[in-house]
N, C-alpha and C positions, 0 to 999 in steps of 0.2 A: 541122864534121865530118859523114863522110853517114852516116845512118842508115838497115836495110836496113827497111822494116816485116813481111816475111816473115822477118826471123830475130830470134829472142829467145834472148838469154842465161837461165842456168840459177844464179840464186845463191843455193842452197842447199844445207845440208851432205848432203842426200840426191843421188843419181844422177839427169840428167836421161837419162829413159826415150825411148825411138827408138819415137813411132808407126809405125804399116803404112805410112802415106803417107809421111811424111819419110825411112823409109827408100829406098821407091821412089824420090823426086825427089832424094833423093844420087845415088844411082847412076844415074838417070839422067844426071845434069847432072857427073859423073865419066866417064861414057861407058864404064862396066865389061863386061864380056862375062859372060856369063849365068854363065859357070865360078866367077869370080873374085865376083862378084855374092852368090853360094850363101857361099863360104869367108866373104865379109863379113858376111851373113848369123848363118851356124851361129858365129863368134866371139862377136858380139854377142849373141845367144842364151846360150852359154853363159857370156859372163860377166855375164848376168843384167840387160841392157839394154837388151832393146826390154820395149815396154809390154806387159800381158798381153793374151793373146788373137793379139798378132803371130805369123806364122807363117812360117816360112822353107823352101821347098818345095823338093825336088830331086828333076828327072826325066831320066829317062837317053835317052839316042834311039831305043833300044826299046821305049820307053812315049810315043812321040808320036802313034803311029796309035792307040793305043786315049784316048791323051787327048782328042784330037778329039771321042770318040763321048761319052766321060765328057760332055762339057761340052753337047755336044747332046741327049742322052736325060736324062743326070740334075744336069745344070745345077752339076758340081762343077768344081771348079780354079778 
């Protein structure tokens, strides 16, 4: 039987919690579109499943030009 060493099972009676990073390299490796990405996202959030601190961001395409600047003057997003 193959064994993946990048994925581990979760056997206990508590919730396995969805790091920042595992949830990025699902959706990467699903190939979701940013839209659909957000909705997986804000789910998971609110049924109390990613880890704390993970943050699920949504911006509109009206907020792309000033995000640009956010990210170069004050190093946010």
């Amino acid at each position: 039987m193959y064994e993946d060493p990048d994925f581990s099972t979760c056997l206990t009676a508590e919730p396995c919690l969805i790091a920042h990073a595992e949830l990025n390299c699902s959706v990467r490796h699903l190939g979701l579109p940013k839209t659909k990405a957000q909705v997986i996202g804000s789910l998971l959030k609110q049924s109390n499943l990613l880890e704390k601190g993970v943050t699920v961001s949504f911006y509109r395409k009206r907020q792309s030009n000033i995000a640009q600047w956010m990210v170069m003057w004050c190093g946010v997003l």
